[in-house]
C-alpha positions in Angstrom: 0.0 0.0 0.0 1.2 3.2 -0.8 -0.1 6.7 0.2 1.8 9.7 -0.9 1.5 13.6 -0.5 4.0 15.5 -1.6 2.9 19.6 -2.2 0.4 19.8 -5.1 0.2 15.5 -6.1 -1.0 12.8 -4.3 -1.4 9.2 -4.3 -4.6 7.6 -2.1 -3.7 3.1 -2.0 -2.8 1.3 -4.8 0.7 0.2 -5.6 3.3 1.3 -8.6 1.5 4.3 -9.5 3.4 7.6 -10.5 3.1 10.9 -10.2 5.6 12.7 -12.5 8.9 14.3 -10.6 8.4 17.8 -8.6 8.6 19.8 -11.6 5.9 22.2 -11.1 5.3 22.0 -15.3 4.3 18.7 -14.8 1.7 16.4 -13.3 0.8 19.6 -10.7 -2.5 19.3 -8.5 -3.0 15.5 -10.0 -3.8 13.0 -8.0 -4.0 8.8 -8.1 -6.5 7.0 -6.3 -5.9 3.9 -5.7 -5.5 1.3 -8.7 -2.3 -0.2 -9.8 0.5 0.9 -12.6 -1.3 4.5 -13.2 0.9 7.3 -14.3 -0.5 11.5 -14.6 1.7 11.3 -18.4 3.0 14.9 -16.5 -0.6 16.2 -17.2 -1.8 19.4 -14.7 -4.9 18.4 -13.2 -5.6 14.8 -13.9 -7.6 12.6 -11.6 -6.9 8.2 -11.5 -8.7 5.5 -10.5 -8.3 2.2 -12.0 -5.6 -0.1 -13.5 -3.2 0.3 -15.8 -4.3 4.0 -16.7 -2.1 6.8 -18.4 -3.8 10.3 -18.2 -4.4 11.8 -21.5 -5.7 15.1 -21.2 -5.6 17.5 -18.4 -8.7 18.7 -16.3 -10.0 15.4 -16.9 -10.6 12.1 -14.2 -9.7 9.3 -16.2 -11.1 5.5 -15.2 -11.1 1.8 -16.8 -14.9 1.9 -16.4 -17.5 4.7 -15.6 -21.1 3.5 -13.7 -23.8 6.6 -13.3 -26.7 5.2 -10.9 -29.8 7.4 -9.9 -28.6 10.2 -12.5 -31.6 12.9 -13.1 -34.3 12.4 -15.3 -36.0 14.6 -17.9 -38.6 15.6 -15.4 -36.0 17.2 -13.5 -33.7 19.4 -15.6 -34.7 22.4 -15.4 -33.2 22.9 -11.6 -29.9 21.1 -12.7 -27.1 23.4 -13.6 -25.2 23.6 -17.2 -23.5 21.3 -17.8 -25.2 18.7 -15.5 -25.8 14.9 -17.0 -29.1 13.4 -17.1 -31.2 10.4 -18.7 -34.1 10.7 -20.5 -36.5 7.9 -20.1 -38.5 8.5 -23.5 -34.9 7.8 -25.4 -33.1 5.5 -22.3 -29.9 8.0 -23.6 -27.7 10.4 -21.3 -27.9 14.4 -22.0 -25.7 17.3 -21.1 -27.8 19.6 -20.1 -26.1 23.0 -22.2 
């Protein structure tokens, strides 16, 4: 088990993961949670979970597998803010709500 903090990275369980050297140009404010052999590719802002994972784009949590339960419906989306997910249950497909 491994647990890391070290200024603006982290590492949360898991085992072999890595966040890229000190160098605040890369890998800054990302964090690994868990999972095994994950690396942050030096990208700012990038959020693991998983196995085997290598970041590829910043501002973005990257996962082997994504599961939404209980997400809003239709009937709801006009209280949700932009940008919030939904399903509809007339299409059973998930919406951005713009």
């Amino acid at each position: 088990m491994l647990n890391i903090t070290q200024g603006i990275r982290s590492i949360t369980g898991g085992g072999v993961d890595r966040v890229r050297d000190m160098d605040m140009r890369t890998g800054a404010y990302s964090s690994i949670l868990g999972g095994y052999n994950n690396n942050d590719h030096g990208l700012h802002y990038a959020g693991i979970f998983g196995c085997n994972i290598t970041a590829v784009a910043s501002c973005a949590f990257h996962a082997n597998n994504f599961v939404a339960q209980n997400m809003p419906t239709q009937a709801v989306v006009a209280g949700l803010p932009s940008g919030a997910l939904y399903f509809c249950t007339t299409t059973n497909a998930v919406y951005r709500k713009p």
